[in-house]
Phi, psi and omega in degrees: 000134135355078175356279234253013173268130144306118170279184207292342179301282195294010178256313174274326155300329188293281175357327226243349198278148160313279167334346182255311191302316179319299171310304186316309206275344183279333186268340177261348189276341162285337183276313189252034133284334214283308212229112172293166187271093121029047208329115197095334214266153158293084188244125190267137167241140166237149191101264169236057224239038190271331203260029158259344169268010170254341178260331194302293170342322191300293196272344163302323183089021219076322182276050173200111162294113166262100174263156156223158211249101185237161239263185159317293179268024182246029293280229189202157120220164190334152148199152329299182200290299207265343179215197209303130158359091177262008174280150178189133163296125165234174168261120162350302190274002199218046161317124200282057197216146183251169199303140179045071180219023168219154179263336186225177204218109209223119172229130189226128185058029207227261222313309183320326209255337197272143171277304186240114189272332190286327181293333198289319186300311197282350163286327191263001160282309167325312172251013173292151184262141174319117165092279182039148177205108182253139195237122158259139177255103216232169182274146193243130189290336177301309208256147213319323202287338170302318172293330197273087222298323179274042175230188182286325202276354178252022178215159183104181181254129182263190161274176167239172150314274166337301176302301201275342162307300197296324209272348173297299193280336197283333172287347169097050123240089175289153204284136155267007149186182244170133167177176176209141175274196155086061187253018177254121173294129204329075181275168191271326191296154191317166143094344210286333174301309160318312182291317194297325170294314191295326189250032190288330170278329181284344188286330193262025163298309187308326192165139175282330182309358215266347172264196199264000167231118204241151209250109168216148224247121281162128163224142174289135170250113172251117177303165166237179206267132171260085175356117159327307202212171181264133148296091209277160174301139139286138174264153194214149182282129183242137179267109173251181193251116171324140180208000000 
């Protein structure tokens, strides 16, 4: 394993914390604002994405097909819990998927961890359906939770806002919108789950920048091929006969 990844154990144990169930459900409720489930539709999560693919499920009702993809060196478990098995170990960079075969895409605990984040990107542009739509969840670096190693959000590279635009869009998915959760810092103490729901809408009256996660919503942009330079007619003389 990865020094500094938390393996798939110490990722689900937090998950499993008052303070983890909280974070999740405050992080999944800004993502399927951004990109609603899909009727139908084909949805992946890679990294550590179970209890946000649980909620996606929740609000699809059924009528959203889910896998979830988790890296190599992050290990796997079982998901879902009571029935047959949508997890499977993969290599990040090399999804066992064919081109434009998924519609929407959720990577959690993934991008922060990549050695090459622009090829991870560029796998999930691959495998996206023309207009896909992917929502990433990154430790946002302005904030207390990026620093805080006994949570999942505390290992890894986080991003800025700024940062994660740009490496978005240069893979062709620039973010349609953008926002972050978490706006209270992990305290450990009892009770602390609680305070973080109660203040999370009055804190982000102050600025959306102020949490500790930052969630942003992605549509694959596909080019059509643009020439290096335009290419003018030559003109050539035509000769006729006087008359």
């Amino acid at each position: 394993m990865d020094r500094l990844r938390p393996d798939v154990l110490g990722i689900h144990r937090f998950y499993e914390t008052p303070l983890g169930k909280r974070a999740s459900a405050l992080i999944a409720e800004r993502m399927i604002d951004f990109m609603p489930p899909k009727a139908d539709g084909i949805t992946v999560g890679l990294g550590y994405a179970l209890p946000y693919l649980d909620a996606y499920e929740a609000a699809a009702e059924g009528h959203s097909r889910t896998l979830a993809f988790m890296p190599d060196r992050q290990g796997v478990c079982h998901w879902p819990t009571l029935t047959k098995s949508k997890s499977c170990l993969v290599d990040p960079f090399h999804l066992p998927l064919a081109d434009s075969s998924v519609d929407q895409l959720i990577l959690a605990h993934a991008l922060e961890h990549a050695h090459k984040p622009t090829h991870m990107l560029r796998e999930v542009w691959r495998v996206l359906a023309a207009g896909g739509q992917a929502v990433v969840i990154v430790p946002n670096r302005m904030r207390a939770w990026s620093a805080a190693e006994a949570t999942p959000f505390g290992h890894g590279r986080p991003y800025s806002k700024k940062q994660l635009f740009r490496l978005m869009s240069d893979q062709m998915l620039p973010p349609d919108d953008w926002c972050t959760a978490l706006m209270l810092p992990p305290f450990q103490w009892r009770g602390a789950s609680r305070l973080l729901n109660v203040s999370e809408g009055f804190i982000r009256i102050l600025g959306r920048n102020l949490g500790g996660a930052l969630v942003v919503c992605a549509r694959k942009q596909v080019y059509g091929a643009i020439p290096k330079r335009i290419v003018r007619a030559k003109r050539v003389p035509v000769f006729t006969q006087a008359q």
